[in-house]
N, C-alpha and C positions, 0 to 999 in steps of 0.2 A: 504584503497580503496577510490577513487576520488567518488563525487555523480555525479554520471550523471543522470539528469534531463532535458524535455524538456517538450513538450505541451502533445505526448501523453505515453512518457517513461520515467521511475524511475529506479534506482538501489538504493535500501535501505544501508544505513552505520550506525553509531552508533548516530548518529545526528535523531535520529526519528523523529523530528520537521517536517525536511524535509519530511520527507515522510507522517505525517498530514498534511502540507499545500499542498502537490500535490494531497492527496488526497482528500481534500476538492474545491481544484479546478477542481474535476472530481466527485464531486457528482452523476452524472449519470451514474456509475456506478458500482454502490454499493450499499443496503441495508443501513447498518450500519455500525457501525466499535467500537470497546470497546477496552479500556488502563486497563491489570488487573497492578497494583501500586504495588502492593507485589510480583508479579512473574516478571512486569517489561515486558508482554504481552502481545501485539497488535495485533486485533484479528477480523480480517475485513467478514461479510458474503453478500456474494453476487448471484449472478442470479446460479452461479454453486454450490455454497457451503461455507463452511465456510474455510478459511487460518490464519493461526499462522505466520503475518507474520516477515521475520528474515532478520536479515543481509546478506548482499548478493546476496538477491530476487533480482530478475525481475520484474519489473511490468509495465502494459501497457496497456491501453485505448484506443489500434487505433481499436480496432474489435469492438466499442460499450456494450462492458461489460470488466471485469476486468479479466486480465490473469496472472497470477503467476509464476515465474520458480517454 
């Protein structure tokens, strides 16, 4: 699967890099985010809750908080 990335949309692929630097470039909306290293686990909580997120996801920043397929 290709990553498509823009300013307020991600689709996560196996390159998780990608999808820390997108989300570090949308600080605003997000809490936090944690890498579990053993499970291999990224694991972002925000204004709705917390997401495991995976390969495949959706994600998107155009509503001012963060939204998940």
């Amino acid at each position: 699967m290709s990553n498509i990335s823009n300013s307020d949309q991600h689709i996560v692929t196996n390159q998780l890099v990608q999808t820390i630097i997108w989300l570090m470039q949308h600080q605003d909306i997000f809490d936090s985010f944690s890498f579990d290293v053993h499970a291999q686990q990224l694991t972002v909580k925000h204004v709705a809750g917390e997401d495991l997120i995976r390969e495949g996801m959706y994600l998107t920043a155009q509503y001012g908080i963060l939204v998940t397929s």
